[in-house]
PAMARBA-848555 format. One record per residue (C-alpha): residue in one letter; x, y, z. Coordinates in nm, 4 decimals. Each point is the difference from the previous one (the first is absolute). Example, Ala and Ser with C-alpha at 12.3 -4.5 7.8 and 13.67 -1.06 7.14 Angstrom:
<pts>
<pt resn="A" xx="1.2300" yy="-0.4500" zz="0.7800"/>
<pt resn="S" xx="0.1370" yy="0.3440" zz="-0.0660"/>
</pts>
This chain:
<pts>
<pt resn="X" xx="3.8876" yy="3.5536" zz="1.1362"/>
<pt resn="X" xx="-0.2298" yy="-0.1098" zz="0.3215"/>
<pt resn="X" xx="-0.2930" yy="-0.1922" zz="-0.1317"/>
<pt resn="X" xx="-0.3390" yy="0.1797" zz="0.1335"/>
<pt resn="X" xx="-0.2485" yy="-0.2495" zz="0.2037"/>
<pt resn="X" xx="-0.3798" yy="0.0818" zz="0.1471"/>
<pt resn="X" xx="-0.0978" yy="-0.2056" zz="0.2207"/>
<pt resn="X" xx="-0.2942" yy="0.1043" zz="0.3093"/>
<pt resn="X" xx="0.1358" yy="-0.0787" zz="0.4155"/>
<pt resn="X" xx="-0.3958" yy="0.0174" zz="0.0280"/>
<pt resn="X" xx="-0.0553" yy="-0.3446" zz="-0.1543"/>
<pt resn="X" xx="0.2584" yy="-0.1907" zz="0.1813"/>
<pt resn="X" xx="-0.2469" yy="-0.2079" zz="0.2789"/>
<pt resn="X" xx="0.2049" yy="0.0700" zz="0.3247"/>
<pt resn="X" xx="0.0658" yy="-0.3712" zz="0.0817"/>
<pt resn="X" xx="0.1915" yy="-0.0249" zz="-0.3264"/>
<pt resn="X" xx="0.3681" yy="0.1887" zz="-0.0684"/>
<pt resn="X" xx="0.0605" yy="0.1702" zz="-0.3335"/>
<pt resn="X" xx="0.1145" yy="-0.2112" zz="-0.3100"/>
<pt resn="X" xx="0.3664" yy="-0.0070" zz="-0.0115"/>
<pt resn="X" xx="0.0227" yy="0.2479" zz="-0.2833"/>
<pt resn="X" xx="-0.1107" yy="0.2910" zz="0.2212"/>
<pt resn="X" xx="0.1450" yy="-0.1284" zz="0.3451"/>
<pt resn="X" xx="0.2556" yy="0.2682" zz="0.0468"/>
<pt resn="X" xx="-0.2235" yy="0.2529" zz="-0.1254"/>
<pt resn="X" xx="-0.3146" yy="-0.0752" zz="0.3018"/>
<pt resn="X" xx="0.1838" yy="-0.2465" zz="0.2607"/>
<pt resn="X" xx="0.3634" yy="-0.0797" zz="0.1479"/>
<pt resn="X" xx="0.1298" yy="-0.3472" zz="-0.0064"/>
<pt resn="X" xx="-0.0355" yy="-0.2035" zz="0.3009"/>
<pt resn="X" xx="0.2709" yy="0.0825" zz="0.2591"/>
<pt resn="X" xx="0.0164" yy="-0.3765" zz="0.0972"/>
<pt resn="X" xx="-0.0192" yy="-0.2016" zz="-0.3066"/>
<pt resn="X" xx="0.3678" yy="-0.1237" zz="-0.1483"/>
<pt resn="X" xx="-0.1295" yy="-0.1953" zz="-0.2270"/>
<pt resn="X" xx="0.1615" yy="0.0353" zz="-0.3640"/>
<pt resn="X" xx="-0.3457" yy="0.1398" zz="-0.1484"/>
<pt resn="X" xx="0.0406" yy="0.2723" zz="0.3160"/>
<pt resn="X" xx="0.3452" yy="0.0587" zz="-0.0856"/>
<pt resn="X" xx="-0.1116" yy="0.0470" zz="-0.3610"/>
<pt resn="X" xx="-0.3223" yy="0.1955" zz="0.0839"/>
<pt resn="X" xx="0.2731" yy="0.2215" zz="0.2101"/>
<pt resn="X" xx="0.2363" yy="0.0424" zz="-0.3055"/>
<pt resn="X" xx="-0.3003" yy="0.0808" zz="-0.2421"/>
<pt resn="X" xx="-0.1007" yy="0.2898" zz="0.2407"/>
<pt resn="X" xx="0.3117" yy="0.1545" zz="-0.0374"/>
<pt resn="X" xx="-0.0359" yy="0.0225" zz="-0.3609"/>
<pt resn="X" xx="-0.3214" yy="0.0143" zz="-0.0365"/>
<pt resn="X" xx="-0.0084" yy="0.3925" zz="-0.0046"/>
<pt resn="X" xx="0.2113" yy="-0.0010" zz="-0.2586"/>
<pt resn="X" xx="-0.1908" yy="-0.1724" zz="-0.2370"/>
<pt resn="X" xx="-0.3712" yy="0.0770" zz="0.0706"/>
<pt resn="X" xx="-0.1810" yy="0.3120" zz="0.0610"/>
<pt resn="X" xx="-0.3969" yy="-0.0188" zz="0.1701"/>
<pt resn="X" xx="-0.2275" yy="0.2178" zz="-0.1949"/>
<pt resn="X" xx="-0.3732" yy="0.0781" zz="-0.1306"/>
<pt resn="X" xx="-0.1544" yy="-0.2023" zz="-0.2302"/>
<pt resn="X" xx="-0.0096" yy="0.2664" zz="-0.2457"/>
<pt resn="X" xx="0.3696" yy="0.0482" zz="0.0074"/>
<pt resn="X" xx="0.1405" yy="-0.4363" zz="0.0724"/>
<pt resn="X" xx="0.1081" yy="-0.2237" zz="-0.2466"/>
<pt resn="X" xx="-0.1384" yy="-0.2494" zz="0.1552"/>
<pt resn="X" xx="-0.2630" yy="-0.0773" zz="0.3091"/>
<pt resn="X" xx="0.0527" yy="-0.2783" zz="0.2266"/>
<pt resn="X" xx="-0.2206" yy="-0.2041" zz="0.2042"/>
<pt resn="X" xx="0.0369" yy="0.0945" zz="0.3906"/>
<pt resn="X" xx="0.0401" yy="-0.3615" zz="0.1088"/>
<pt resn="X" xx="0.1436" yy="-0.3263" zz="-0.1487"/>
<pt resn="X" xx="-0.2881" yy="-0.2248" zz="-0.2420"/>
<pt resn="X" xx="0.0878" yy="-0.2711" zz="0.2660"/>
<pt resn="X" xx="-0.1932" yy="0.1515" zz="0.2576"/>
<pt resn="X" xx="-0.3046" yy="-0.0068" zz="-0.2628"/>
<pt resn="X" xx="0.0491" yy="-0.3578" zz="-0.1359"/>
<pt resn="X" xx="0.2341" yy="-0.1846" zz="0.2296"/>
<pt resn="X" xx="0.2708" yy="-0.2217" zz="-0.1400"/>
<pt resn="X" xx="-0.2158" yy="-0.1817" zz="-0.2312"/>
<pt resn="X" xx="-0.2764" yy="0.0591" zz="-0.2192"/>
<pt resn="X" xx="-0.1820" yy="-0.2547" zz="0.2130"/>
<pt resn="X" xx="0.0533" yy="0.2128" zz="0.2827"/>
<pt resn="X" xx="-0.3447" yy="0.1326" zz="0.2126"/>
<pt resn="X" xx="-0.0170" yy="0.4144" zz="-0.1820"/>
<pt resn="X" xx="0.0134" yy="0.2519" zz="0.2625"/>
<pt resn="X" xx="-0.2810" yy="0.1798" zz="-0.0943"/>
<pt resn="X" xx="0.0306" yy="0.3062" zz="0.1853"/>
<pt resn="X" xx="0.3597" yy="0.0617" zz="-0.1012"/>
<pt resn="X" xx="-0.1384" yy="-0.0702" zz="-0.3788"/>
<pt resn="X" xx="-0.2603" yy="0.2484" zz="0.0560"/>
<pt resn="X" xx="0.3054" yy="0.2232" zz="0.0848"/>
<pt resn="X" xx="0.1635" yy="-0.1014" zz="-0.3072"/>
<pt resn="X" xx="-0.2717" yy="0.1243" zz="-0.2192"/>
<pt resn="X" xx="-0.0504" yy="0.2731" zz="0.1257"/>
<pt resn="X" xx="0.3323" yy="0.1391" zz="-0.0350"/>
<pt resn="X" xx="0.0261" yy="-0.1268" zz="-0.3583"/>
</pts>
């Protein structure tokens, strides 16, 4: 059973990529990158199919922010807020 996720392209700021979760579903991994994360990211996107299925709200079991809360808040929670990505943030919620 493929576990149903909303989630809106339209509030992904174009200077940011998707949130790992829905990588394979809106990007490709980079061509370039070998890293072990890449390799990982690469694996995942093979699978990924498989195990997930992009839907309407009405119809997901779950909805998923467009971008990682890092972008938002930074590595700490002393970190400067990037407003306008919050702003995004509430919006989709």
């Amino acid at each position: 059973m493929k576990l149903k996720i909303f989630s809106d392209l339209h509030y992904l700021p174009k200077a940011l990529r998707p949130v790992t979760i829905l990588q394979p579903f809106w990007s490709s991994p980079a061509d370039n990158d070998v890293s072990p994360w890449s390799k990982s990211i690469v694996h995942y996107a093979k699978i990924s199919h498989s195990l997930f299925e992009i839907t309407s709200l009405e119809k997901s079991d779950f909805v998923i922010l467009p971008f990682d809360w890092l972008d938002v808040r930074g590595n700490t929670w002393t970190a400067k807020i990037n407003s306008s990505v919050m702003s995004l943030s509430i919006q989709f919620a």
